[in-house]
C-alpha atoms as a printed R data frame, in Angstrom:
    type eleno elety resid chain resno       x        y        z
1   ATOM     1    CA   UNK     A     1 -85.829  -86.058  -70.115
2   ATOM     2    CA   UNK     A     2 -87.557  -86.091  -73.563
3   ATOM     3    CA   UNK     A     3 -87.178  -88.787  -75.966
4   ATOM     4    CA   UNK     A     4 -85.910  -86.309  -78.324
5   ATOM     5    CA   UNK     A     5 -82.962  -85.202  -75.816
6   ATOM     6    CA   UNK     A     6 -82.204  -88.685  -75.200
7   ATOM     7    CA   UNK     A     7 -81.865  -89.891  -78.616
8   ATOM     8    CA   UNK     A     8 -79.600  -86.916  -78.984
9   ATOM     9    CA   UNK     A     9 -77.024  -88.139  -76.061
10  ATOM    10    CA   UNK     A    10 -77.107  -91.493  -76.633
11  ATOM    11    CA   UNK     A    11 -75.957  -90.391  -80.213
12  ATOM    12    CA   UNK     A    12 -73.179  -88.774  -79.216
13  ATOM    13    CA   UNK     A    13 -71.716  -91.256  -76.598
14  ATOM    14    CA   UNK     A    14 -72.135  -94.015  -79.240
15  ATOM    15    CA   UNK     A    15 -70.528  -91.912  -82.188
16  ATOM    16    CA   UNK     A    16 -67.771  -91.643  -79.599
17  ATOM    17    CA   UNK     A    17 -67.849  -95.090  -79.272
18  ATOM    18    CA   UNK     A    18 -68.071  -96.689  -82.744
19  ATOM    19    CA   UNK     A    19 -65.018  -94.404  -83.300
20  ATOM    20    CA   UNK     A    20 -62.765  -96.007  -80.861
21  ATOM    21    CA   UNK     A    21 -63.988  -99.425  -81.586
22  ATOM    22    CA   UNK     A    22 -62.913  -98.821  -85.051
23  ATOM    23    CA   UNK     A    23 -59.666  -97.130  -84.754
24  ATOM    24    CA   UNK     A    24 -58.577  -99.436  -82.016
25  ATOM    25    CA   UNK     A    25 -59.730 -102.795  -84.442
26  ATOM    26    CA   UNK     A    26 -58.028 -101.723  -86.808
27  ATOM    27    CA   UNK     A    27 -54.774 -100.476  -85.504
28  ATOM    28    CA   UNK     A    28 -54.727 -103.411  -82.876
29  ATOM    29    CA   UNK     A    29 -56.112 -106.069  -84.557
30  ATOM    30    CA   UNK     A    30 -58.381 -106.614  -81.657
31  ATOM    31    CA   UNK     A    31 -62.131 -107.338  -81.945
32  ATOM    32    CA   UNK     A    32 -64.533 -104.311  -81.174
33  ATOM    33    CA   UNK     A    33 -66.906 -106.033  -78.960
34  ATOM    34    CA   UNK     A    34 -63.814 -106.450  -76.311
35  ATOM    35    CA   UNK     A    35 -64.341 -102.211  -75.998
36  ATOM    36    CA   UNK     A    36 -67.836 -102.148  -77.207
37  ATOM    37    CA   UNK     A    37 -69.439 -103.952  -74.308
38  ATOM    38    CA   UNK     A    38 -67.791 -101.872  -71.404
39  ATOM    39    CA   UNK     A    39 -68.695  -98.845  -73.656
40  ATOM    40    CA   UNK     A    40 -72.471  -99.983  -74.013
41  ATOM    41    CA   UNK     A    41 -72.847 -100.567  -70.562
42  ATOM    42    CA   UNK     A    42 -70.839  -97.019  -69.509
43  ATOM    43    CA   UNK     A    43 -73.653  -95.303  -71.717
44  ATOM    44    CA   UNK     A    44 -76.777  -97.033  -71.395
45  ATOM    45    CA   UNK     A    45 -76.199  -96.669  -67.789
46  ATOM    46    CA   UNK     A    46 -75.472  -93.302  -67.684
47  ATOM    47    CA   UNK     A    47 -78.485  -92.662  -70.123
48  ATOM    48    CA   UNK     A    48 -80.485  -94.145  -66.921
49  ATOM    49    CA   UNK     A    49 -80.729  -98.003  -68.390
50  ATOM    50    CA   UNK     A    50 -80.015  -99.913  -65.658
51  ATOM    51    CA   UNK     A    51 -81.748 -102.950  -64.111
52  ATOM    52    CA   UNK     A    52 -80.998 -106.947  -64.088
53  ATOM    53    CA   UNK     A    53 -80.404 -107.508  -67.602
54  ATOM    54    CA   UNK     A    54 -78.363 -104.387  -68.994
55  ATOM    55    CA   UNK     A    55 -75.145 -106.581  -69.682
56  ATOM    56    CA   UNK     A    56 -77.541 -109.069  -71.831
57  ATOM    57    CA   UNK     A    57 -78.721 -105.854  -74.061
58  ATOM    58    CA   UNK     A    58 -74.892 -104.842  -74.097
59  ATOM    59    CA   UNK     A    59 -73.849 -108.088  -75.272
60  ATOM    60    CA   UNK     A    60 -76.605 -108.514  -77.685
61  ATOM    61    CA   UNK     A    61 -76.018 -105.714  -79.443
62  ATOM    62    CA   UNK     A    62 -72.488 -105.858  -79.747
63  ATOM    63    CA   UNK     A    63 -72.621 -109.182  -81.276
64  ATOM    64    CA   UNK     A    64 -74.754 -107.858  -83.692
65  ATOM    65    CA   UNK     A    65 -71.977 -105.365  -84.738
66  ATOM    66    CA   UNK     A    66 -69.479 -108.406  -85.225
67  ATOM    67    CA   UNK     A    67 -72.109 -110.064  -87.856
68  ATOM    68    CA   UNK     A    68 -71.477 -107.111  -90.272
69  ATOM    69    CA   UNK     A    69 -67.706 -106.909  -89.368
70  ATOM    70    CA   UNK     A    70 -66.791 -110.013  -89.672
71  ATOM    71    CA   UNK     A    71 -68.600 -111.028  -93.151
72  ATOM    72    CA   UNK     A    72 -66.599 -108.188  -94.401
73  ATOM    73    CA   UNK     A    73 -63.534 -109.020  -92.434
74  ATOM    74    CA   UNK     A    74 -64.045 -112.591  -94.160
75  ATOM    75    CA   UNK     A    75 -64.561 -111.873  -97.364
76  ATOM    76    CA   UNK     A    76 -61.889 -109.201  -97.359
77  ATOM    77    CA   UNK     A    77 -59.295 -112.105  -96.211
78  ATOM    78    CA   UNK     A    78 -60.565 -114.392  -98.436
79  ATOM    79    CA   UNK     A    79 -59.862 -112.905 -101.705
80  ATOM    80    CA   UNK     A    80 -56.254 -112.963 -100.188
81  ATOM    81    CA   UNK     A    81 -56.555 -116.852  -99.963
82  ATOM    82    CA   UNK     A    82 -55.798 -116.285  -96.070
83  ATOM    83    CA   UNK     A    83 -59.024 -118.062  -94.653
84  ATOM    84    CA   UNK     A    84 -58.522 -121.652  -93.345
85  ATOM    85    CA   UNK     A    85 -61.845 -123.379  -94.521
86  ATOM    86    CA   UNK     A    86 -60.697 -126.009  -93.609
87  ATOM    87    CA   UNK     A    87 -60.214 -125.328  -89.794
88  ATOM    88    CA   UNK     A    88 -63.668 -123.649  -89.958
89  ATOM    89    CA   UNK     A    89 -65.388 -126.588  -91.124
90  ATOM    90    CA   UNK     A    90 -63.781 -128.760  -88.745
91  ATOM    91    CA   UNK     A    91 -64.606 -126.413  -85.607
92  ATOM    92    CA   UNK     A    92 -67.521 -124.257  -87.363
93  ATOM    93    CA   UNK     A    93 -70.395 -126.698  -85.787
94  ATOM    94    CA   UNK     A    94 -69.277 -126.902  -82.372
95  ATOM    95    CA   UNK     A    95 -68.125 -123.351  -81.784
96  ATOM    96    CA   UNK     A    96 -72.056 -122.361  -83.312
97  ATOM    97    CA   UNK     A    97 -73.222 -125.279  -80.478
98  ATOM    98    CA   UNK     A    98 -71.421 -123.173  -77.205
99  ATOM    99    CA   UNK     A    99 -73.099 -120.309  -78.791
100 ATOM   100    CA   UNK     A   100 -76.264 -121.199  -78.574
101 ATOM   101    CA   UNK     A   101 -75.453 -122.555  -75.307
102 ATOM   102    CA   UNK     A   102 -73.739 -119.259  -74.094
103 ATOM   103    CA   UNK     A   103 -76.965 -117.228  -75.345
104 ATOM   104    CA   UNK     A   104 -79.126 -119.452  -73.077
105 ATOM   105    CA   UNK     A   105 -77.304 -118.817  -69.719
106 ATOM   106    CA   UNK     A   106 -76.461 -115.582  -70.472
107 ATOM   107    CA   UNK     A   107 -80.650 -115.493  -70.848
108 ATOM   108    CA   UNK     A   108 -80.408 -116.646  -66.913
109 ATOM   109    CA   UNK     A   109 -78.201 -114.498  -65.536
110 ATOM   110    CA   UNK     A   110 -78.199 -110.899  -63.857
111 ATOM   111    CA   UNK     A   111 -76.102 -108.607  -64.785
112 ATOM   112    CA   UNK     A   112 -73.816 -108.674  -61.869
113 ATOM   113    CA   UNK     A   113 -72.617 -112.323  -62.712
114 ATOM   114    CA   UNK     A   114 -72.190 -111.478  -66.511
115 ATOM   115    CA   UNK     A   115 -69.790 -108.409  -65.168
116 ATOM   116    CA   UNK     A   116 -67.899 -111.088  -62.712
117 ATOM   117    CA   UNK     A   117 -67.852 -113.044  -65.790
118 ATOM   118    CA   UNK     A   118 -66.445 -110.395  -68.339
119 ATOM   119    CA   UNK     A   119 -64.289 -108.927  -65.412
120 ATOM   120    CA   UNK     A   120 -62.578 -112.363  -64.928
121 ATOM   121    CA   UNK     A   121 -61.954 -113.276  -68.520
122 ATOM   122    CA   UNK     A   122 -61.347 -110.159  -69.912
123 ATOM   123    CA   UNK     A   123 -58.659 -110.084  -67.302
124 ATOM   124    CA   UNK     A   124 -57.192 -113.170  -69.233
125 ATOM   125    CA   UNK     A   125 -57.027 -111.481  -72.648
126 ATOM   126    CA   UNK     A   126 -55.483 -108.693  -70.902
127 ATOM   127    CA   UNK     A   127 -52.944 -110.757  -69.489
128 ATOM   128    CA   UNK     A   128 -52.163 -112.363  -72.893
129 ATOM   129    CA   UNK     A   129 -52.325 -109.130  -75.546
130 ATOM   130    CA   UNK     A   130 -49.740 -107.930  -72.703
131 ATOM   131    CA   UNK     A   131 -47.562 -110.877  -71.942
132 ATOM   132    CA   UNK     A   132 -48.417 -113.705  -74.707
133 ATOM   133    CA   UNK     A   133 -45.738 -114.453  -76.772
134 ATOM   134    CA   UNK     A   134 -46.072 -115.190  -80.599
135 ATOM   135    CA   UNK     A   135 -43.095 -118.084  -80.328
136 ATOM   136    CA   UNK     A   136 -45.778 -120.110  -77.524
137 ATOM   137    CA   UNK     A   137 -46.741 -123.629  -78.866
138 ATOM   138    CA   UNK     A   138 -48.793 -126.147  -77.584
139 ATOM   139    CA   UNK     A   139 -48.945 -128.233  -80.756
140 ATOM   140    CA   UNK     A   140 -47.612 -128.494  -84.383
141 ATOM   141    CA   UNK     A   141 -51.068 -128.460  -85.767
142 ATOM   142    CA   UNK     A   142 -54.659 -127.682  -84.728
143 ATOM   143    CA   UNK     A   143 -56.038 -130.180  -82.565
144 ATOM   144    CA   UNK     A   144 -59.218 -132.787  -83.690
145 ATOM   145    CA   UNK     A   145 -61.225 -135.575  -82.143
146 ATOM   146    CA   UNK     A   146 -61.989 -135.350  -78.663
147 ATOM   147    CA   UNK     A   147 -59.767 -131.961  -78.384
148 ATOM   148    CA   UNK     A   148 -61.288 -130.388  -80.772
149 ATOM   149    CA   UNK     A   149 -65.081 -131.644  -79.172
150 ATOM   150    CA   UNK     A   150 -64.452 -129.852  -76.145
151 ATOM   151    CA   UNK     A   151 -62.809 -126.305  -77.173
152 ATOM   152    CA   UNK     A   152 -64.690 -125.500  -80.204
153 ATOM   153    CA   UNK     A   153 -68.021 -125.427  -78.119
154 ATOM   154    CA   UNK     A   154 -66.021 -123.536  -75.169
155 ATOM   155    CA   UNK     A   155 -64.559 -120.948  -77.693
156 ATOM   156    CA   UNK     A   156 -68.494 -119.793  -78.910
157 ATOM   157    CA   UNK     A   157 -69.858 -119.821  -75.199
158 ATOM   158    CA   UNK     A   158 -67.305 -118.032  -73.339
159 ATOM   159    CA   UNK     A   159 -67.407 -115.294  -76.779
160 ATOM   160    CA   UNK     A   160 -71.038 -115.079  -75.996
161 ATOM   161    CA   UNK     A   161 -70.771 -114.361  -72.389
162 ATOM   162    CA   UNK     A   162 -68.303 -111.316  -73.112
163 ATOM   163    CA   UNK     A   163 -70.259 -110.164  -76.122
164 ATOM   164    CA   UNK     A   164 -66.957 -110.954  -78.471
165 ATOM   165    CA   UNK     A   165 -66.094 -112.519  -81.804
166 ATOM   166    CA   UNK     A   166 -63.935 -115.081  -82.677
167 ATOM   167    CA   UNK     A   167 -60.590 -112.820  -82.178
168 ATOM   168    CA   UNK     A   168 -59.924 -112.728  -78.451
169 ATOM   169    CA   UNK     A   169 -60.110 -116.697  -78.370
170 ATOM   170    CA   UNK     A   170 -59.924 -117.987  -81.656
171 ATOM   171    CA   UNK     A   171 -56.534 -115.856  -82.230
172 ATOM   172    CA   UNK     A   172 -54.789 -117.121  -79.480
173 ATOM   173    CA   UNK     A   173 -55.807 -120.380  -79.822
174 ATOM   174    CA   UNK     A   174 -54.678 -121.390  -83.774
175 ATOM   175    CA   UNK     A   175 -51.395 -119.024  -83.020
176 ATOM   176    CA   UNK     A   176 -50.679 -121.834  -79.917
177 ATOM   177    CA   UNK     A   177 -51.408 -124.638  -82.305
178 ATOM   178    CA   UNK     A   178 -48.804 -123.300  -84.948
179 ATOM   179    CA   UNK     A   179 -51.507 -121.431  -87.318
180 ATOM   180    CA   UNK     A   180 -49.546 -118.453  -88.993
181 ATOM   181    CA   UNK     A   181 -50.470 -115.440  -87.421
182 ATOM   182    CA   UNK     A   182 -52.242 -113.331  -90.495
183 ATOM   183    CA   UNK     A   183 -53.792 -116.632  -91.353
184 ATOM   184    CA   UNK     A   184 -55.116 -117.130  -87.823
185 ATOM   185    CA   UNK     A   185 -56.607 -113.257  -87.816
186 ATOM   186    CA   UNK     A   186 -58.356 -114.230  -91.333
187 ATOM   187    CA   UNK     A   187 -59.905 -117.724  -90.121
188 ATOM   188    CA   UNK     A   188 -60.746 -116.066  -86.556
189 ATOM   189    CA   UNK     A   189 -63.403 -113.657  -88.337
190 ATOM   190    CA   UNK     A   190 -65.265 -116.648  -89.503
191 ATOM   191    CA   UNK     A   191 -65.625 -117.819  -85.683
192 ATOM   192    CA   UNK     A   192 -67.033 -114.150  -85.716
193 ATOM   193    CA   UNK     A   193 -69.558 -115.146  -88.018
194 ATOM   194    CA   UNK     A   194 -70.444 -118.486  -86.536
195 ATOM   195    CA   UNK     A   195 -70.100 -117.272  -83.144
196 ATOM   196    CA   UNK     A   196 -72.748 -113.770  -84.017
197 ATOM   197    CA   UNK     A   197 -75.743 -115.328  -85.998
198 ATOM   198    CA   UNK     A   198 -77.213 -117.924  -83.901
199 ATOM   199    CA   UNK     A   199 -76.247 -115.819  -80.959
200 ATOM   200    CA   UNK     A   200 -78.166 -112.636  -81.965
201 ATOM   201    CA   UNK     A   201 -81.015 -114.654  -83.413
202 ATOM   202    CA   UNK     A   202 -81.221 -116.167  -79.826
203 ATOM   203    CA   UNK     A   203 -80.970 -112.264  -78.253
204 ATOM   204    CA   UNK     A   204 -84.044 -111.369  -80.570
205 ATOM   205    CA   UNK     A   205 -86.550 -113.366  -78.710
206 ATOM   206    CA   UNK     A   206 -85.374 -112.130  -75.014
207 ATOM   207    CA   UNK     A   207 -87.463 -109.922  -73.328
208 ATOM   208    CA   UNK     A   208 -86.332 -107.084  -71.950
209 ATOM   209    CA   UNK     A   209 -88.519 -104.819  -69.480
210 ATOM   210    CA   UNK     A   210 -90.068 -101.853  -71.309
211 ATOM   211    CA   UNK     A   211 -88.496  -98.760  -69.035
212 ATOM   212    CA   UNK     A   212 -84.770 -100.874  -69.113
213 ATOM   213    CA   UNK     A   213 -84.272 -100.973  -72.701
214 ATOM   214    CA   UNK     A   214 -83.383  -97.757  -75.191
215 ATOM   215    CA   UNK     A   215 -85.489  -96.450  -77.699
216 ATOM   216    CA   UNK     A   216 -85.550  -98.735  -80.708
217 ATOM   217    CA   UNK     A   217 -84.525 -102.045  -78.956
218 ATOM   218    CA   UNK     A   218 -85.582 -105.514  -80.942
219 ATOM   219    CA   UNK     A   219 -85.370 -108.458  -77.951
220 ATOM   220    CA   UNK     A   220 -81.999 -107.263  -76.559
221 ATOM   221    CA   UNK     A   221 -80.508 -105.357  -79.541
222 ATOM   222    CA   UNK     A   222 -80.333 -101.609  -79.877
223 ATOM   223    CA   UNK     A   223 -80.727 -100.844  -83.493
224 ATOM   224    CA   UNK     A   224 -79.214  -97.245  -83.133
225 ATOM   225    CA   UNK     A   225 -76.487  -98.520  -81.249
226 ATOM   226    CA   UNK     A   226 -76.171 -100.897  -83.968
227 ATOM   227    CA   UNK     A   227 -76.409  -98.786  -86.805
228 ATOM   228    CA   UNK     A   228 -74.262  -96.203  -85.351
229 ATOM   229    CA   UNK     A   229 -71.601  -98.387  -84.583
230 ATOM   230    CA   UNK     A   230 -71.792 -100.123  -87.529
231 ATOM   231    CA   UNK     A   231 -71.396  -96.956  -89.379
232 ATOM   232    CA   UNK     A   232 -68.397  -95.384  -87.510
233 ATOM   233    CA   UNK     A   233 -66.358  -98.682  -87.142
234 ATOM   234    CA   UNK     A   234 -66.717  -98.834  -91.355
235 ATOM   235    CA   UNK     A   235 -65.097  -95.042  -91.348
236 ATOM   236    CA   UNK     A   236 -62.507  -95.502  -88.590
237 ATOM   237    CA   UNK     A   237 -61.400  -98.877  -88.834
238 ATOM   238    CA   UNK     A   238 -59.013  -98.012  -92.039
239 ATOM   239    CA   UNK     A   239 -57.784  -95.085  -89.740
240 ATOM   240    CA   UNK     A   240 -56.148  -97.439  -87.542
241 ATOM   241    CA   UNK     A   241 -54.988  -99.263  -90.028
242 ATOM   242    CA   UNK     A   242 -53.220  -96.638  -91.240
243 ATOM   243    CA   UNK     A   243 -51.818  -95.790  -88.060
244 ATOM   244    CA   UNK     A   244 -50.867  -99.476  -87.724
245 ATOM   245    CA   UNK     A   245 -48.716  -99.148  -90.768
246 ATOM   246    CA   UNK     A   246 -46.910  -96.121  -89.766
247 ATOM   247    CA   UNK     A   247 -45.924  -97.367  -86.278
248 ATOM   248    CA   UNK     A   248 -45.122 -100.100  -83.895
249 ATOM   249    CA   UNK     A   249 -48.251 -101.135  -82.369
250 ATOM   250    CA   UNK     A   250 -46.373 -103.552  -80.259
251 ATOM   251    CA   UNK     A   251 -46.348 -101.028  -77.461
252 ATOM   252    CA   UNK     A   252 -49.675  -99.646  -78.348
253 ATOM   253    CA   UNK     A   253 -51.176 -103.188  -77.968
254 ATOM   254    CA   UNK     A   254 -49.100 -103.438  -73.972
255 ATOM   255    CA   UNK     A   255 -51.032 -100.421  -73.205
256 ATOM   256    CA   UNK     A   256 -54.311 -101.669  -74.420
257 ATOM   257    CA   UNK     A   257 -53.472 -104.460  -72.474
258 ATOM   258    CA   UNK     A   258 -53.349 -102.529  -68.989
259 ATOM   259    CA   UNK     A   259 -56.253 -100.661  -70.216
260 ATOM   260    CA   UNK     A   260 -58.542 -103.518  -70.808
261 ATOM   261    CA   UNK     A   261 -57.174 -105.003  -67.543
262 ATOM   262    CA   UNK     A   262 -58.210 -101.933  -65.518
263 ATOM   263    CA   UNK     A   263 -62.044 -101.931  -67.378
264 ATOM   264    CA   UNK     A   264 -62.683 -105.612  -66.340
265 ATOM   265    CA   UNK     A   265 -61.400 -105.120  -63.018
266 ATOM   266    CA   UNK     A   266 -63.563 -101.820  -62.551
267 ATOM   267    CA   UNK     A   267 -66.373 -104.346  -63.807
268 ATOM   268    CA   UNK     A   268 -65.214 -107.147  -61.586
269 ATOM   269    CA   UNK     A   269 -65.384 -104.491  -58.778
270 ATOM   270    CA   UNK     A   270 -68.833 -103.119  -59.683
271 ATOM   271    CA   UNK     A   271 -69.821 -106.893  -60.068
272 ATOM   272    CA   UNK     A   272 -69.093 -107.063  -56.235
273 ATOM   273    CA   UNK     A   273 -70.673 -104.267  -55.332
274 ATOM   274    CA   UNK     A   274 -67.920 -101.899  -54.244
């Protein structure tokens, strides 16, 4: 296949892509690297971009995405007064520590582990966007000290290893600790933030074999995945938002729920070899 051909296909499947992503962000409030990594790995693969460390080019380049999005997601929700600053300074340094920490085993690992690993956990999300409810508490107030020590770092590495921002976790997480819910959404884009730099600037410096990385590839980002994305998320996202304002995305977000569950399981199941 030309280079010329390829380009061509791989912009197509990621136009396709950066739509969804967008549309589903915004009318789901979900973070596009949750869809973007299964999508990345469903097209560089069928583009013929396979080997040992496909899911680390997949999950580089998605968090790359969730730098842009989230600085805009952040400063959008800040001129609303909705970001928690304080929560972010308080859990900002260790959730950038299990980044940084994520980005080096990731480094180590084939890509059949880091599809166990996104199988299994985006199983969990699935299981929570479908049966989580908002009235859950673990604790009046977000916890510090030693609590605080030990989830902030596990919130950036386990992000890292599925290629996500701060929305899957960090949501979740301040919503069981009493944080009101748009507030929550608002403060979870700056784990984005913290969670994407040092990650990606990690991602730069891996080296990826010549004939298993796309045209354009820096370390283990695509740039015209990235830029593509990028891009179509920017036009779509306000779609869904749109759509999210017109109906009840309550059932929308159940079926996104069995949907996700159903892509980590097929990657659980390709992890395994069947």
């Amino acid at each position: 296949m030309s280079e010329t051909m390829l380009l061509a296909q791989m912009l197509g499947l990621l136009l396709a892509i950066g739509a969804l992503a967008g549309v589903l962000a915004g009318l789901l409030g979900v973070g596009g690297g949750i869809v973007l990594v299964p999508a990345f790995f469903y097209a560089f693969q069928t583009l013929g971009y396979g080997g040992p460390q496909l899911m680390q080019l997949c999950l580089a380049t998605s968090l790359a995405t969730i730098i842009v999005t989230s600085v805009r997601s952040v400063l959008a929700h800040n001129r609303k007064g909705a970001v928690d600053w304080d929560i972010l300074r308080g859990w900002g340094p260790g959730i950038a520590v299990g980044a940084i920490v994520g980005v080096l085993v990731a480094s180590s690992l084939r890509t059949e582990a880091l599809q166990a690993l996104f199988g299994i956990l985006g199983m969990v999300i699935g299981a929570y966007l479908g049966l989580g409810r908002s009235e859950w508490r673990l604790a009046d107030a977000m916890p510090k000290g030693v609590a605080r020590a030990a989830l902030s770092p596990l919130v950036g590495f386990l992000s890292v290893l599925m290629g996500i921002g701060g929305g899957s976790f960090g949501v979740p997480l301040m919503s069981l600790y009493n944080t009101p819910i748009h507030r929550a959404v608002a403060t979870a884009a700056g784990f984005g933030v913290i969670i994407a730099v040092p990650s990606v600037l990690g991602f730069l410096f891996l080296d990826i074999a010549p004939d298993h990385r796309p045209p354009l590839t820096i370390g283990a980002v695509n740039l015209i995945a990235f830029g593509i994305v990028i891009t179509m998320t920017t036009i779509t996202a306000p779609w869904g938002v749109k759509l999210a304002h017109s109906m009840d995305p309550k059932p929308l977000k159940r079926v996104f729920a069995v949907f996700l569950t159903l892509v980590a399981l097929n990657m659980l199941r390709k992890a395994l070899g069947y």
